[in-house]
N, C-alpha and C positions, 0 to 999 in steps of 0.2 A: 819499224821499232814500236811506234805506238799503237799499230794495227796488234802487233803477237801483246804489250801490256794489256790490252784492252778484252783479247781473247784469252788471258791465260792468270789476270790477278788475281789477288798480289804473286808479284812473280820477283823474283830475285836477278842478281844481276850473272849469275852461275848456270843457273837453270836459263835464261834468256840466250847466254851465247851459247850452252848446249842444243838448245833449242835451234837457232838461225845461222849454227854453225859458224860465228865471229869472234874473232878474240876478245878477253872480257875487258882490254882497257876499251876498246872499241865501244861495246856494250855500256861502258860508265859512261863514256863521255859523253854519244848519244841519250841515255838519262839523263845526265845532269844538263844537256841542252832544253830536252820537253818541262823539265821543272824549271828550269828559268822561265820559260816562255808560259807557265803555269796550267801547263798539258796533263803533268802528272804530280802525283806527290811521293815522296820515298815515307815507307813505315817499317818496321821490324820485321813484318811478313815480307815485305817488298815493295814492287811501285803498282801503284795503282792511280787510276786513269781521274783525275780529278773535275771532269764538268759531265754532263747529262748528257747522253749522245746528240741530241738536236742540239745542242749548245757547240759540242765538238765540231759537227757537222758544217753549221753555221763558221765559225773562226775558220776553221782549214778552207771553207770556200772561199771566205773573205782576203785569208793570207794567198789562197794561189791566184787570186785574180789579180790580187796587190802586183806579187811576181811575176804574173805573166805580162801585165804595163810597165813594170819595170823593164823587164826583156825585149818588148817589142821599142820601147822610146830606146835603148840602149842599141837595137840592131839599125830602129832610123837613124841615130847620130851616125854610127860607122859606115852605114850604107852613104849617108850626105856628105861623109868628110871621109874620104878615099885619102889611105897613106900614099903620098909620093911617090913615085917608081922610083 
């Protein structure tokens, strides 16, 4: 979703599900996710991608290495603590 904003702003939220082929509450609610998280900004034209792509670049690294330690400590706890048979 932020890859097609980023490639096609301002982009509307009509034109986005026609585009990625998804239905458009799908398409809102993914926007309204990236602006919370302050990805994007919504304007009258549409959303457009609100930080400098090395800046983008940098956060999305940051957030998936975040979740990838989150993932891996979450798969040690259940791999060390086996439910009961």
């Amino acid at each position: 979703m932020l890859y097609a904003v980023l490639t096609h702003q301002p982009i509307g939220i009509i034109k986005l599900a026609q585009q990625l082929q998804l239905p458009q509450h799908q398409i809102r609610y993914s926007l309204r996710i990236l602006e919370n998280c302050g990805y994007i900004a919504a304007g009258t034209t549409g959303a457009t991608v609100t930080l400098e792509p090395h800046e983008l670049n940098r956060r999305l690294h940051a957030e998936i290495k975040t979740l990838i330690s989150t993932m891996d400590a979450f798969s040690a706890h259940i791999h060390n603590n086996p439910r009961p048979s």
